[in-house]
C-alpha positions as CSV (number, residue, x, y, z in Angstrom):
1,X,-3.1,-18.3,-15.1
2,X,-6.0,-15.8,-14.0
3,X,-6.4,-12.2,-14.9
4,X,-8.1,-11.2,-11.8
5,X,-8.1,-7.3,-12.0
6,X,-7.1,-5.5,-15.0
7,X,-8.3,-1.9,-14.6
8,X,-7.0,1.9,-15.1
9,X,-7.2,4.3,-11.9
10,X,-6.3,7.5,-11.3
11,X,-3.4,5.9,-9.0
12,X,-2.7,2.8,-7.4
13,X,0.3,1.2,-4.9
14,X,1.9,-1.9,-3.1
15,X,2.3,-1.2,0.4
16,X,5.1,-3.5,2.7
17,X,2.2,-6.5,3.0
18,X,2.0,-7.0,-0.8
19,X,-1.4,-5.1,-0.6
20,X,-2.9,-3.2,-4.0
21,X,-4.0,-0.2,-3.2
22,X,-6.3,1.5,-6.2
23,X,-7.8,4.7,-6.2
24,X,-10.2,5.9,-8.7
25,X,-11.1,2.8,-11.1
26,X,-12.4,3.6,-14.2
27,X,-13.0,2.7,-17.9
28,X,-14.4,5.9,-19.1
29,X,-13.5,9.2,-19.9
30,X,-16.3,12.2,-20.9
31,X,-15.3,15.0,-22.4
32,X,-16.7,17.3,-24.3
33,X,-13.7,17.7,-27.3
34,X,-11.0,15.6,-28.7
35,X,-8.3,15.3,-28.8
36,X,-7.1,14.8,-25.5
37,X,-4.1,13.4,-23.8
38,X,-4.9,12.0,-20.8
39,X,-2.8,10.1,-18.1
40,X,-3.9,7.3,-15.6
41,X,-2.1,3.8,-13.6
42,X,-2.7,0.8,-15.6
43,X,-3.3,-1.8,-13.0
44,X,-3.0,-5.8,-13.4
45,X,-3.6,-8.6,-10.5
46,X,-2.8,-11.9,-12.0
47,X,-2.9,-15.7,-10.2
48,X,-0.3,-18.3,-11.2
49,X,-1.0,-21.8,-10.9
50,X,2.5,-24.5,-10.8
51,X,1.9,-25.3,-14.6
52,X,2.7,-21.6,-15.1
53,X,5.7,-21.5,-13.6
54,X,9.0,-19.9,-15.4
55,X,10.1,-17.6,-17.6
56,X,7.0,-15.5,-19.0
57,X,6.9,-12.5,-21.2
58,X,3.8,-10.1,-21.0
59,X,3.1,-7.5,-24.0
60,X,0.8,-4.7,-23.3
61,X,-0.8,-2.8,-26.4
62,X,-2.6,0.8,-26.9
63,X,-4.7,0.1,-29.6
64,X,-7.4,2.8,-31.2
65,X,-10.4,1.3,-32.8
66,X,-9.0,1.1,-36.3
67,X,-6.1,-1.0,-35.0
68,X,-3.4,1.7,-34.5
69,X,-1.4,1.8,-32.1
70,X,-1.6,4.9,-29.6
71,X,1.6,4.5,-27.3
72,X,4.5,2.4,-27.6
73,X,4.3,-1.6,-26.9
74,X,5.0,-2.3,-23.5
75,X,7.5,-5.8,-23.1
76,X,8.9,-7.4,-20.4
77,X,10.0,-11.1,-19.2
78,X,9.5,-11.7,-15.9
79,X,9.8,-14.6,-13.8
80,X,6.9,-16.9,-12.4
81,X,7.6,-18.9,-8.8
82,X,5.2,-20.8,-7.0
83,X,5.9,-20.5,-3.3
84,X,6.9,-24.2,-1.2
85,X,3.8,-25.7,0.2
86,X,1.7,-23.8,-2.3
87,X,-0.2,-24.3,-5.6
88,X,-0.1,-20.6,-6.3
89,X,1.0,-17.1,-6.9
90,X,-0.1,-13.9,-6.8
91,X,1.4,-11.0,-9.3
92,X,0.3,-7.3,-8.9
93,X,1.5,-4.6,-11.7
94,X,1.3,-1.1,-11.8
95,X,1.8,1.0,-14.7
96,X,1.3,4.7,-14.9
97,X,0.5,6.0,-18.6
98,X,1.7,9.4,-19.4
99,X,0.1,11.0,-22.4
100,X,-2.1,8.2,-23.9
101,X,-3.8,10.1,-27.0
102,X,-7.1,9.6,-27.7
103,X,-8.1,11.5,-30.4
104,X,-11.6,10.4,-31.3
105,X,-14.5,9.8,-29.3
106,X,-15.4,5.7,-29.1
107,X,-13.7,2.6,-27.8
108,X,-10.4,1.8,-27.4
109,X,-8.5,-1.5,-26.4
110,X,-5.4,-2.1,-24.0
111,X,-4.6,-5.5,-24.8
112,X,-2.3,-8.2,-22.6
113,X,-0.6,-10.8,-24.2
114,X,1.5,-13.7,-22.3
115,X,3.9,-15.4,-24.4
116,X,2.3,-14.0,-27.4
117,X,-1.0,-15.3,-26.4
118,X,-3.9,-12.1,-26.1
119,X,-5.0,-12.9,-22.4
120,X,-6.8,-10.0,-21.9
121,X,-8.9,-6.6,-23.2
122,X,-10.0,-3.8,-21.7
123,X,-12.3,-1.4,-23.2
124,X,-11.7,2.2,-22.4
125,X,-14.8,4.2,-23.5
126,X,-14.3,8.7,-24.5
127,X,-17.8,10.1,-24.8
128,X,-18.8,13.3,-25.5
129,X,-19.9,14.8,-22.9
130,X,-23.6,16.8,-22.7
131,X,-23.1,20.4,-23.1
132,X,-25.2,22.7,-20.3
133,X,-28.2,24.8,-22.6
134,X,-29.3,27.8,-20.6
């Protein structure tokens, strides 16, 4: 398996050919207070190979930088089939996130976990933004 886009946008879609739309990629907010509560699309493209076919479960965590988590765990099984007459398949997901907290400037992790196994991290960055000095 292949994580080939893993990414949070302000929105994203699957049109009728299986296309991923994303609008407005990102992995930074600036702001000039916290807390916040902001809300995005967490997008995922994945590649399956045949030696990943069957039942899979993926696990998707908010995590703050002292570990805790910021939104409930997101679970799901899902089911992997490899096409005839092919080697692979491609899996798109779309998430929206309503009201992720972040409540301190820094780095923050969404972590992706098949079968229990971290796959993936993505960073999300809140700065501080400059305030204007007239």
């Amino acid at each position: 398996m292949k994580v080939l886009l893993f990414t949070l946008c302000q929105a994203a879609n699957i049109d009728i050919k299986n296309n991923l739309n994303i609008l407005g990629a990102f992995d930074m907010i600036t702001t000039t207070r916290v807390p916040i509560v902001y809300s995005s699309t967490l997008v995922l493209k994945l590649r399956f190979g045949k030696r990943d076919a069957g039942k899979k479960t993926f696990r998707i965590s908010f995590i703050d930088a002292d570990g805790k988590k910021l939104l409930p765990t997101l679970e799901n099984a899902f089911f992997v089939t490899i096409p005839d007459g092919s080697s692979f398949c491609f899996m798109n997901f779309i998430h929206p996130i309503h009201k992720l907290p972040l409540n301190h400037f820094g780095n923050y992790s969404i972590d992706f976990s098949i079968d229990g196994a971290l796959v993936w991290s993505f960073e999300l960055i809140v700065a501080e933004a400059r305030k204007n000095v007239t």
